[in-house]
Structure formats: structure tokens, C-alpha cells
Biopython code that builds the backbone (N, CA, C, O; Angstrom):
import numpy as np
from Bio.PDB.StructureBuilder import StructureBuilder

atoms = [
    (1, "UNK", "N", (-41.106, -48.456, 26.751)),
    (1, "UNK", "CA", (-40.922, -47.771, 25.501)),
    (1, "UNK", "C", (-40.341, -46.375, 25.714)),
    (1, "UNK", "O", (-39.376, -45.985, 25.058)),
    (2, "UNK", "N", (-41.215, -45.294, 27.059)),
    (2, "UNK", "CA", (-40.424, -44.455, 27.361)),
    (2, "UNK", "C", (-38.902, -44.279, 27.247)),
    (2, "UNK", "O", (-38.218, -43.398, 26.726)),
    (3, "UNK", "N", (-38.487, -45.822, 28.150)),
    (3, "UNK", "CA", (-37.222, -45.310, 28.319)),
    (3, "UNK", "C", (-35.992, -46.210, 27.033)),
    (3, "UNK", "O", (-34.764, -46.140, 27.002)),
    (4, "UNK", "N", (-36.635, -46.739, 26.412)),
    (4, "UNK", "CA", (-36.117, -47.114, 25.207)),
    (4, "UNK", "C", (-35.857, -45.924, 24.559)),
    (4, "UNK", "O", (-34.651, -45.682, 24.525)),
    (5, "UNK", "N", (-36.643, -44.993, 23.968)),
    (5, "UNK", "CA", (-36.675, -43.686, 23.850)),
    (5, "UNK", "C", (-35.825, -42.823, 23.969)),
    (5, "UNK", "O", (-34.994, -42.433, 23.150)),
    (6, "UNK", "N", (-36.043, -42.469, 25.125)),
    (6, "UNK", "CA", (-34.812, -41.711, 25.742)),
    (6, "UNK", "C", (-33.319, -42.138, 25.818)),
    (6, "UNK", "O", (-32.311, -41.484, 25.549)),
    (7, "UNK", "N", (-33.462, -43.464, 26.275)),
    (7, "UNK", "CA", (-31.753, -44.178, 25.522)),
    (7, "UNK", "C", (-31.307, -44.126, 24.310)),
    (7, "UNK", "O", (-30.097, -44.217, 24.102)),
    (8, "UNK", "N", (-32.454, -43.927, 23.018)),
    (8, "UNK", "CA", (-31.844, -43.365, 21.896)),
    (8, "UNK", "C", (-31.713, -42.232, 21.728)),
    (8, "UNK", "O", (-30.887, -41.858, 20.894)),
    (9, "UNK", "N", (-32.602, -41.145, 22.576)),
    (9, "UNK", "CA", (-32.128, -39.930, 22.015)),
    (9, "UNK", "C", (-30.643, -39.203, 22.770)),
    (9, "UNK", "O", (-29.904, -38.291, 22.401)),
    (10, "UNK", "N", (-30.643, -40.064, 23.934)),
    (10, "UNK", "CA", (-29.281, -39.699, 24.654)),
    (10, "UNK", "C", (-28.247, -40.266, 23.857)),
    (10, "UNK", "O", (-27.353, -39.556, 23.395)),
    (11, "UNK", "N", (-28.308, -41.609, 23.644)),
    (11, "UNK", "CA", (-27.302, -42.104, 22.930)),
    (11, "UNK", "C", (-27.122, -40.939, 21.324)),
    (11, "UNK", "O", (-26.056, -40.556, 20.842)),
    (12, "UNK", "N", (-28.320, -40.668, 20.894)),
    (12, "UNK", "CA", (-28.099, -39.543, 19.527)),
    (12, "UNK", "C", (-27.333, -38.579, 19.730)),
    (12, "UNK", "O", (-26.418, -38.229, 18.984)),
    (13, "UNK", "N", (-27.758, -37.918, 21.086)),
    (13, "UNK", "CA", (-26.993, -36.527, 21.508)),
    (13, "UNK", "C", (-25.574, -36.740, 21.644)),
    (13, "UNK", "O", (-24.688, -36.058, 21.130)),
    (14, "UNK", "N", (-25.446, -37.717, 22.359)),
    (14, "UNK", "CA", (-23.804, -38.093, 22.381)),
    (14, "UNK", "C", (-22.469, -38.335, 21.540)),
    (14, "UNK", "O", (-21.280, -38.160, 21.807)),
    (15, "UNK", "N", (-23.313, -38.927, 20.138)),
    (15, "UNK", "CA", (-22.565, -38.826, 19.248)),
    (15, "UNK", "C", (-22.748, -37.668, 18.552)),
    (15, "UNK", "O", (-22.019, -37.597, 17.562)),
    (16, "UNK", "N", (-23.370, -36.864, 18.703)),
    (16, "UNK", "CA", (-24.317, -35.161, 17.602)),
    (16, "UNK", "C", (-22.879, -34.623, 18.658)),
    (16, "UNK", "O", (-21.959, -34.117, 18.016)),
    (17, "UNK", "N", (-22.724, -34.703, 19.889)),
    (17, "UNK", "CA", (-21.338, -33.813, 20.472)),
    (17, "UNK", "C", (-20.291, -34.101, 20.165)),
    (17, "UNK", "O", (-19.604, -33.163, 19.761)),
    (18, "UNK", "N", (-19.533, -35.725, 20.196)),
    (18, "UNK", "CA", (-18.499, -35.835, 19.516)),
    (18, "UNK", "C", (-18.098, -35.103, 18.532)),
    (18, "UNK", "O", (-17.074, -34.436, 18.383)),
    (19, "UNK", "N", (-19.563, -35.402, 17.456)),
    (19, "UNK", "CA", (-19.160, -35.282, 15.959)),
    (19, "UNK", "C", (-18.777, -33.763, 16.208)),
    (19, "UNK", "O", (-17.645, -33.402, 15.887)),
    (20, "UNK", "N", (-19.885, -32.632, 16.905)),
    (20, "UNK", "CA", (-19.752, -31.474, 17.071)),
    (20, "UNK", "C", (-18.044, -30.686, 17.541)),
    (20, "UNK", "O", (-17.443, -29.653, 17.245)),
    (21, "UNK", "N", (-17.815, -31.803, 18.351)),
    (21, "UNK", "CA", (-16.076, -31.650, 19.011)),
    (21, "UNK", "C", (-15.014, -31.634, 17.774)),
    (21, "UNK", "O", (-14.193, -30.759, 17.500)),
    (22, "UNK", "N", (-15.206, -32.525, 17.296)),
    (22, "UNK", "CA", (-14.278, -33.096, 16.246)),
    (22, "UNK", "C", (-14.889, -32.260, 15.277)),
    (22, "UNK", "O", (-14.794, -33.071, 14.356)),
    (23, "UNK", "N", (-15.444, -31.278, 14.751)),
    (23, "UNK", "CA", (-15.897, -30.747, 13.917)),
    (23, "UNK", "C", (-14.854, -29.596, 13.789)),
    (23, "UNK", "O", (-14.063, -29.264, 12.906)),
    (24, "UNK", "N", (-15.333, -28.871, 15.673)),
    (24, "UNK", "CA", (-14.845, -27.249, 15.991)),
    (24, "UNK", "C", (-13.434, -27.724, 15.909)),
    (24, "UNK", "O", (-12.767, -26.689, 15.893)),
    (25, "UNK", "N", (-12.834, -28.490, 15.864)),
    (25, "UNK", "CA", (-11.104, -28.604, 15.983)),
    (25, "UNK", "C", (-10.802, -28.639, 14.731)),
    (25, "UNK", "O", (-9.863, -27.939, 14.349)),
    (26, "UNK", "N", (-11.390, -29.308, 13.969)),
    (26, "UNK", "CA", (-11.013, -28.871, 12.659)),
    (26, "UNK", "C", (-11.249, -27.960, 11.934)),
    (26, "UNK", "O", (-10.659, -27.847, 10.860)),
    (27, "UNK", "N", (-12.480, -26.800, 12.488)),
    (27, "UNK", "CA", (-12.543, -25.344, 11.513)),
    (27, "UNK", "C", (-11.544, -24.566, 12.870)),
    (27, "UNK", "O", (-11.230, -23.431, 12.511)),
    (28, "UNK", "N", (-10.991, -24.905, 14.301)),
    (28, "UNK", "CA", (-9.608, -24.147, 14.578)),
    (28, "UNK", "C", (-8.730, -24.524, 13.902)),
    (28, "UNK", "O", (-8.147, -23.534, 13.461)),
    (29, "UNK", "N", (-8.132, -25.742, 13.435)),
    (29, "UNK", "CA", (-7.023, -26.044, 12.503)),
    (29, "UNK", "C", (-6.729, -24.912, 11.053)),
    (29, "UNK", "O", (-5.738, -24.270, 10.706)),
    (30, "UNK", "N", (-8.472, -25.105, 10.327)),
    (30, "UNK", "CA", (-8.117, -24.385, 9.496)),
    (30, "UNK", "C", (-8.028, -22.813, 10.189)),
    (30, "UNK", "O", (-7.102, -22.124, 9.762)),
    (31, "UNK", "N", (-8.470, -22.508, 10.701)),
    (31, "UNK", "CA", (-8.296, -20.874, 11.187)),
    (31, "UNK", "C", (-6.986, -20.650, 11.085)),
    (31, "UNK", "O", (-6.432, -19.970, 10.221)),
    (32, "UNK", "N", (-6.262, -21.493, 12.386)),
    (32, "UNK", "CA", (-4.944, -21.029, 12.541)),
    (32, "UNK", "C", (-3.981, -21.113, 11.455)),
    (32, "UNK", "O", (-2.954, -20.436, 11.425)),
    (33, "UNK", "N", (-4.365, -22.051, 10.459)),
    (33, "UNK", "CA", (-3.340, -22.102, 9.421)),
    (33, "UNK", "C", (-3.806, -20.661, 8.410)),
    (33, "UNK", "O", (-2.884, -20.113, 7.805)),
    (34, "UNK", "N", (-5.060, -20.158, 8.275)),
    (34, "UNK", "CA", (-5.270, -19.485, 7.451)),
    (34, "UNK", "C", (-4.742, -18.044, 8.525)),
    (34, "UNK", "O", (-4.434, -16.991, 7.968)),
    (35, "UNK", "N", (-4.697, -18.146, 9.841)),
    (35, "UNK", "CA", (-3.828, -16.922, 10.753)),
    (35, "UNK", "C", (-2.792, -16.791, 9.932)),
    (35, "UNK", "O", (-2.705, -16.095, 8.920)),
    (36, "UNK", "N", (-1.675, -17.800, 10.632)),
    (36, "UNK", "CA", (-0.599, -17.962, 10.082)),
    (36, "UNK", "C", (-0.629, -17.576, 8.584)),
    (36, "UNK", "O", (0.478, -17.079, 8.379)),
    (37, "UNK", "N", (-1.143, -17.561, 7.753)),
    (37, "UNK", "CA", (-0.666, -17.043, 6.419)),
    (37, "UNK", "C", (-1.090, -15.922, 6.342)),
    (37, "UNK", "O", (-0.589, -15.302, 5.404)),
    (38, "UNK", "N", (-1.887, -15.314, 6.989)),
    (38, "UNK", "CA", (-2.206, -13.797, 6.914)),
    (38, "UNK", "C", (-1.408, -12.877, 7.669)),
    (38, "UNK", "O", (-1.373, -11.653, 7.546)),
    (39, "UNK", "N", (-0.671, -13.722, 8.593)),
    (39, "UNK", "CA", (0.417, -12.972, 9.314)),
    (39, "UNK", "C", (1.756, -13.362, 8.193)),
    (39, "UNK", "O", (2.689, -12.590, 8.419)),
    (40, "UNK", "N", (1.900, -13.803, 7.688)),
    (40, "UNK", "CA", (3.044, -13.906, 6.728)),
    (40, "UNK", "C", (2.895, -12.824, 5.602)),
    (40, "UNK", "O", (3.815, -12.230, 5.040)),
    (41, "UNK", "N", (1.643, -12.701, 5.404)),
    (41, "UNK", "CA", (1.297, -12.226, 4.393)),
    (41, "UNK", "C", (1.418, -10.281, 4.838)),
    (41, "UNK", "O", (1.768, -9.377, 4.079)),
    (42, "UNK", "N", (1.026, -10.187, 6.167)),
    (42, "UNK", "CA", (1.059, -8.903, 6.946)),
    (42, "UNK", "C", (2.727, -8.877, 6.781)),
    (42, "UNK", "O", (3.064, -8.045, 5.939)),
    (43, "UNK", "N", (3.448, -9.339, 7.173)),
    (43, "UNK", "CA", (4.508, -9.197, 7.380)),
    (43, "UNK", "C", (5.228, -8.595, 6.612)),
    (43, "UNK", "O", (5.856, -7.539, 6.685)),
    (44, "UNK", "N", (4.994, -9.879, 5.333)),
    (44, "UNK", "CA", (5.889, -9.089, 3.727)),
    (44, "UNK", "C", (5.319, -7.735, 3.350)),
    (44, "UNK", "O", (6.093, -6.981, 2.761)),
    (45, "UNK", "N", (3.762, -7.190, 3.659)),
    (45, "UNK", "CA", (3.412, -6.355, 3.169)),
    (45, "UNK", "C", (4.101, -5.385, 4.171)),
    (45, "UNK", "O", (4.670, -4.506, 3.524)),
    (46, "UNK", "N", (4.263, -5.218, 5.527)),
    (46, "UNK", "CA", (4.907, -3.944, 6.225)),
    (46, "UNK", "C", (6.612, -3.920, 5.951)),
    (46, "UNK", "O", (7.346, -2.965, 6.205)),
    (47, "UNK", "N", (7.076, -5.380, 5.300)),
    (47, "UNK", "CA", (8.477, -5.018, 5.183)),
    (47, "UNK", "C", (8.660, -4.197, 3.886)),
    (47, "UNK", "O", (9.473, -3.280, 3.772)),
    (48, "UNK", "N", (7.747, -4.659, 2.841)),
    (48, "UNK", "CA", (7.351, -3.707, 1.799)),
    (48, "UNK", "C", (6.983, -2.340, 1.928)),
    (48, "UNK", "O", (7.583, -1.583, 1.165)),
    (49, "UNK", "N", (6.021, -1.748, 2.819)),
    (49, "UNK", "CA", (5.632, -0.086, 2.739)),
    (49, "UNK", "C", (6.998, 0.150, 3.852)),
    (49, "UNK", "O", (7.213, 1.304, 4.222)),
    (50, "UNK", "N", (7.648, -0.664, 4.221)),
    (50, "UNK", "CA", (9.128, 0.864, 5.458)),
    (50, "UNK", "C", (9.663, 0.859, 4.192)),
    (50, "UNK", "O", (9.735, 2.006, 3.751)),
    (51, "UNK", "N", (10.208, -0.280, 3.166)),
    (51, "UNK", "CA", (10.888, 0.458, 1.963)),
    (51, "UNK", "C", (10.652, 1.149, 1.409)),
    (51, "UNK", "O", (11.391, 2.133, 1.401)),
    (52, "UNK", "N", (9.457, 1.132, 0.552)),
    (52, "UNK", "CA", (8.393, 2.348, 0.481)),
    (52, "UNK", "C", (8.816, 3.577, 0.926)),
    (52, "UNK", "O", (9.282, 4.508, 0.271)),
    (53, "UNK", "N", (8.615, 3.491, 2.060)),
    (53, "UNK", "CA", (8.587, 4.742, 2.941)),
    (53, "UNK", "C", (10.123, 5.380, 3.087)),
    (53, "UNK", "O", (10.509, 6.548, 3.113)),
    (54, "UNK", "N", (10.630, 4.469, 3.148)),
    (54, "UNK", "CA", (12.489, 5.090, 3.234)),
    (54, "UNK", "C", (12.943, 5.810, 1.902)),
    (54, "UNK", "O", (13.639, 6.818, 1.778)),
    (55, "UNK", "N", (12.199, 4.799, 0.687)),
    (55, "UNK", "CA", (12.525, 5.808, -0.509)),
    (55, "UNK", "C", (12.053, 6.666, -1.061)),
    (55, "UNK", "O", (12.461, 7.367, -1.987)),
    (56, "UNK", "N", (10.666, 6.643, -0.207)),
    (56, "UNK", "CA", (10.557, 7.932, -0.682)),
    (56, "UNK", "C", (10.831, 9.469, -0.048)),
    (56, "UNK", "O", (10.533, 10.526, -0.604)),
    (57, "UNK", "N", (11.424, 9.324, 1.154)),
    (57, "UNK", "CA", (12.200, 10.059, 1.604)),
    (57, "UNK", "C", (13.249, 10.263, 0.965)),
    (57, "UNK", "O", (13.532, 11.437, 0.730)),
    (58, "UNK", "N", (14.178, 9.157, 0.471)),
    (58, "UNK", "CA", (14.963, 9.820, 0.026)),
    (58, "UNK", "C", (14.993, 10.551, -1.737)),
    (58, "UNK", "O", (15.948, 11.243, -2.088)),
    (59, "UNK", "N", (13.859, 10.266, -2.647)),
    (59, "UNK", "CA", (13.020, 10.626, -3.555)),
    (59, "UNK", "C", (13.061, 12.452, -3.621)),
    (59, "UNK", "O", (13.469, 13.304, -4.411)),
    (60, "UNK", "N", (12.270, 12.410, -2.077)),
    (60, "UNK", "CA", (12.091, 13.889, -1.591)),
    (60, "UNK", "C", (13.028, 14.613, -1.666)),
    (60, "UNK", "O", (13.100, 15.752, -2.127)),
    (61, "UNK", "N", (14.056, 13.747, -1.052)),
    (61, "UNK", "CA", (15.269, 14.736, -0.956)),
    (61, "UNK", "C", (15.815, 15.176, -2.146)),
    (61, "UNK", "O", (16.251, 16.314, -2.317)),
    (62, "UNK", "N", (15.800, 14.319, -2.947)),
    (62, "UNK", "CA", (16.486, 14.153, -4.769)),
    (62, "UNK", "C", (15.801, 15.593, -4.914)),
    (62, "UNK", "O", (16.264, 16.731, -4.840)),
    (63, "UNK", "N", (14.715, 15.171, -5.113)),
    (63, "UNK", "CA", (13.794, 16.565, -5.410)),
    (63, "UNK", "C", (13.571, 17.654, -4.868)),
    (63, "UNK", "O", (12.991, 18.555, -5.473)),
    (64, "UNK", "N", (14.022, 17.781, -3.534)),
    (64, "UNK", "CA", (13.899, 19.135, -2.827)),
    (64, "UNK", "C", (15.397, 20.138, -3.340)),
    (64, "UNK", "O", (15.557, 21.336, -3.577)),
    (65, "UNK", "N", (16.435, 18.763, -3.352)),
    (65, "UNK", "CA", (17.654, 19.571, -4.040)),
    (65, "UNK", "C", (17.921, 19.774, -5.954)),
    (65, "UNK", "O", (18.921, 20.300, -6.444)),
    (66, "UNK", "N", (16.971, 19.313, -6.592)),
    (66, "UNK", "CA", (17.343, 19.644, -7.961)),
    (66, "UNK", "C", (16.608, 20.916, -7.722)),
    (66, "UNK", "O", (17.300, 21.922, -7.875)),
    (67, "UNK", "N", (15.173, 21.135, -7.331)),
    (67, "UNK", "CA", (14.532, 21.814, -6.943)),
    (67, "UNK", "C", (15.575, 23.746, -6.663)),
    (67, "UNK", "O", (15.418, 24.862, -7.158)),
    (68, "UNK", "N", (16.475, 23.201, -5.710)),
    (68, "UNK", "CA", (16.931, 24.442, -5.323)),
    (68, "UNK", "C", (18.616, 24.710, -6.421)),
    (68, "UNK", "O", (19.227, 25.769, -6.564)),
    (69, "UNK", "N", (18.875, 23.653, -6.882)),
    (69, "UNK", "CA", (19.374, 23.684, -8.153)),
    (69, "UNK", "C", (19.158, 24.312, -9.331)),
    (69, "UNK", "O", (19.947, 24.891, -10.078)),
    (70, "UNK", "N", (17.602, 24.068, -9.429)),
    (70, "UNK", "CA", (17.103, 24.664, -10.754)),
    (70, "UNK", "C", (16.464, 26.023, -10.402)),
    (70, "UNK", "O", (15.786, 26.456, -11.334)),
    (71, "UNK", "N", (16.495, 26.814, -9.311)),
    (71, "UNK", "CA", (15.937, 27.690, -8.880)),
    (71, "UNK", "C", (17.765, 28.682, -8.906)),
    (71, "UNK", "O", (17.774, 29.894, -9.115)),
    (72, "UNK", "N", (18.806, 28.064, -8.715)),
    (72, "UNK", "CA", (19.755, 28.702, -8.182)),
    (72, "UNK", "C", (20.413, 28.903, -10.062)),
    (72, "UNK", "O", (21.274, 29.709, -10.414)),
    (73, "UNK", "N", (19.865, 28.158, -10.736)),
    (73, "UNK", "CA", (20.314, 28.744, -12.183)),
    (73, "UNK", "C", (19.506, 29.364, -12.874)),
    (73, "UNK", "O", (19.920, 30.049, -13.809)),
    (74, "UNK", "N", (18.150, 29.276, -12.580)),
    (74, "UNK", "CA", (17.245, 30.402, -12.964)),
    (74, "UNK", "C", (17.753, 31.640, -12.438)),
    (74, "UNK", "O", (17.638, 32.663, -13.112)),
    (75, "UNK", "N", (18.180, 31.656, -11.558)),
    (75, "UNK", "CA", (18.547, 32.984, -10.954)),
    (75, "UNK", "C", (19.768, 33.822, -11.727)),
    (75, "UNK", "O", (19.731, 35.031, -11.956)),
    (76, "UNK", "N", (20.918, 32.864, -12.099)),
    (76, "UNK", "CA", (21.555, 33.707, -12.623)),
    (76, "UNK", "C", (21.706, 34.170, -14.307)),
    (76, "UNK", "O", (22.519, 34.982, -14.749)),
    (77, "UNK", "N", (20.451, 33.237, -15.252)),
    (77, "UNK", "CA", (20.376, 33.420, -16.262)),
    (77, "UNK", "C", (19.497, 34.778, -16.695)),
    (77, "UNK", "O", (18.520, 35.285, -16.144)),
    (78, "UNK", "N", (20.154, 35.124, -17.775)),
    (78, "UNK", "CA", (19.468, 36.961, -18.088)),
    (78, "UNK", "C", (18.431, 36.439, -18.478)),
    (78, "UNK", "O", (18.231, 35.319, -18.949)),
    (79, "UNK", "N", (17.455, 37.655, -18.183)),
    (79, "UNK", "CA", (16.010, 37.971, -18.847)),
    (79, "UNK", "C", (15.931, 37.795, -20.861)),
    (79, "UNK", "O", (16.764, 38.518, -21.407)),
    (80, "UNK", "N", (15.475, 37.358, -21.370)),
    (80, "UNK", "CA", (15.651, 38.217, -22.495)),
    (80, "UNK", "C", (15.004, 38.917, -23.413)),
    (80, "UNK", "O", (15.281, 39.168, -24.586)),
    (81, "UNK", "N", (13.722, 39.325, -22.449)),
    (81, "UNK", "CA", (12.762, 40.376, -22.950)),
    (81, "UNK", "C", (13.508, 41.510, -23.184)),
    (81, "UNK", "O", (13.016, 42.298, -23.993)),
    (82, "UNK", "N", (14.493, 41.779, -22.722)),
    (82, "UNK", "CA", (15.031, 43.308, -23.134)),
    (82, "UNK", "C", (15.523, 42.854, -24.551)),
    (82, "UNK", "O", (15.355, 43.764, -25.363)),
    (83, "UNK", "N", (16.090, 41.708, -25.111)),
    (83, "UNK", "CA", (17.098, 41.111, -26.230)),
    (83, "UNK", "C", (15.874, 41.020, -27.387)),
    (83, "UNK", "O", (16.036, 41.259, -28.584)),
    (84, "UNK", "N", (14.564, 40.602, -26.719)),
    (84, "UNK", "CA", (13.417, 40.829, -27.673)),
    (84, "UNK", "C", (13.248, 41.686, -28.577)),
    (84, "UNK", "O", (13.446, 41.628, -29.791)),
    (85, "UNK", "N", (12.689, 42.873, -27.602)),
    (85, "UNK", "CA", (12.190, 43.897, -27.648)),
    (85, "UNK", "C", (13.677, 44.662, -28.662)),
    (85, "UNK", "O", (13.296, 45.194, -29.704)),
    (86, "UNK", "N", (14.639, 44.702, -28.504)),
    (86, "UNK", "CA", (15.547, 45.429, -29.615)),
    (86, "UNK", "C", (15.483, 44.879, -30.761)),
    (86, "UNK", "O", (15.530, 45.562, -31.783)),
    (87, "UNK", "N", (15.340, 43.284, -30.790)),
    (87, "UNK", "CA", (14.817, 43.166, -32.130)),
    (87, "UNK", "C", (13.941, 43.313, -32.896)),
    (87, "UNK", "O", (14.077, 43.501, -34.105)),
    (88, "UNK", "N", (13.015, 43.251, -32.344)),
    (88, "UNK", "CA", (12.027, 43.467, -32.737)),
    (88, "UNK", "C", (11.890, 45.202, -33.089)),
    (88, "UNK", "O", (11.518, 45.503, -34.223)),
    (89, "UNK", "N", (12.123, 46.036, -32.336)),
    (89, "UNK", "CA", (12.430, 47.843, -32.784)),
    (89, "UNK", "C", (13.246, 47.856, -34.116)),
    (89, "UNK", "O", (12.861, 48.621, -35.000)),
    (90, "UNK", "N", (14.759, 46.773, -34.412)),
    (90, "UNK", "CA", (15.254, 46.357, -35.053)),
    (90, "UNK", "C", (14.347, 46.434, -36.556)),
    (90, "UNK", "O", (14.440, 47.146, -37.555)),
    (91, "UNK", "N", (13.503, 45.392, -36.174)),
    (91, "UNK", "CA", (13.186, 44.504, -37.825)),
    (91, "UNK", "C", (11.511, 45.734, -37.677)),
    (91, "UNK", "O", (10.711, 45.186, -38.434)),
    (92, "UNK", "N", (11.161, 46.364, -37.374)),
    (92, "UNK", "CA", (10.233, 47.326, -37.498)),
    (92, "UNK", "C", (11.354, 48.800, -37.835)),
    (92, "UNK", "O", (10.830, 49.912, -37.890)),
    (93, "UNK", "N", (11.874, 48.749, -37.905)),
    (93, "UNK", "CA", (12.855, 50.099, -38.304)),
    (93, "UNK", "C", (13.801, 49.859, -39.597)),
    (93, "UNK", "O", (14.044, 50.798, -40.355)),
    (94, "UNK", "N", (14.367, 48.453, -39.835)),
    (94, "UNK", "CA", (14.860, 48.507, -41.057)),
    (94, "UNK", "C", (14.567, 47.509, -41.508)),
    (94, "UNK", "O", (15.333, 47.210, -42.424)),
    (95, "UNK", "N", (13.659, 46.651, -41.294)),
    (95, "UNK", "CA", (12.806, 46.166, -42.570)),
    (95, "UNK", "C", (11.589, 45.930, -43.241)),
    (95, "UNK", "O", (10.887, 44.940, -43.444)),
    (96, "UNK", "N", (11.556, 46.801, -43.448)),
    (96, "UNK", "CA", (10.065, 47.400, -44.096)),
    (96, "UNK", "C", (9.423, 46.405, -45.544)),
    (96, "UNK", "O", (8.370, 46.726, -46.096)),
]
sb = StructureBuilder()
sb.init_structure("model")
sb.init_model(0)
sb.init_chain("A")
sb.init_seg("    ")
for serial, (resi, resn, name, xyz) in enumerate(atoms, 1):
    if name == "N":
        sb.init_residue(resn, " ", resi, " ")
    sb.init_atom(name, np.array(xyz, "f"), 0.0, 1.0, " ", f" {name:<3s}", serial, name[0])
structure = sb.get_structure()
């Protein structure tokens, strides 16, 4: 009976490993396929942020030069607090 026993539980173990073999190959199957799409997926996303990244360099640039554009016509437009201020002496002096 002992060894009746033991011939079933060896014989149990033997198929408990197969099944166990044939198990792990199929959660590597799915791994690698779910790799593979996360590397596809990595991929499109870094070809996405260098564009990103290229335009907004050149973004910067747009803007560093309106920037010195709009600084270079501020510069030569008059004040016109002085143009104020006479009118205003103006409409306090003759119109009462």
C-alpha cells in the first residue's frame, strides 16, 4: 500500500510540473507580447517629446525675437505724459 502510494503521489507531482511548465511559457508568451507593445508604445511616445522638444525651441526663439522687437519699438515711441499734463493745464485754464 506504501508503495502504491507513493506511485501516486509521484505520478501527481509529475503531471503538477508539466502542467507547471506549460503554464510559465505561457505567462512568458504573454509578457513578451505585452514587452513588445510597451516598447512600441515607448517608442511613439519619445518620437513624440524630441518633437516636442525641437518646437519648442524653436517657439523660444519666435519669442525671444518679438520680445526684442517689441522692446526695440517701445523704445522709440514718445512718452506722453508730457502731452497729458498740457492738456490737462489746458482744460483747467480755459475751461472753467
Amino acid at each position: 500500500m506504501k508503495k502504491l502510494f507513493g506511485i501516486f503521489i509521484a505520478v501527481g507531482a509529475a503531471i503538477a510540473g508539466i502542467l507547471a511548465l506549460f503554464s510559465s511559457s505561457k505567462s512568458k508568451k504573454e509578457f513578451s507580447r505585452r514587452k513588445e507593445a510597451n516598447d512600441k508604445k515607448l517608442e511613439f511616445i519619445t518620437k513624440k517629446a524630441t518633437k516636442v522638444k525641437a518646437d519648442k525651441k524653436v517657439t523660444k526663439a519666435k519669442i525671444k525675437k518679438t520680445t526684442a522687437k517689441v522692446k526695440s519699438t517701445k523704445a522709440k515711441v514718445k512718452s506722453t505724459k508730457k502731452a497729458k499734463s498740457t492738456i490737462d493745464n489746458f482744460e483747467k485754464k480755459y475751461r472753467k
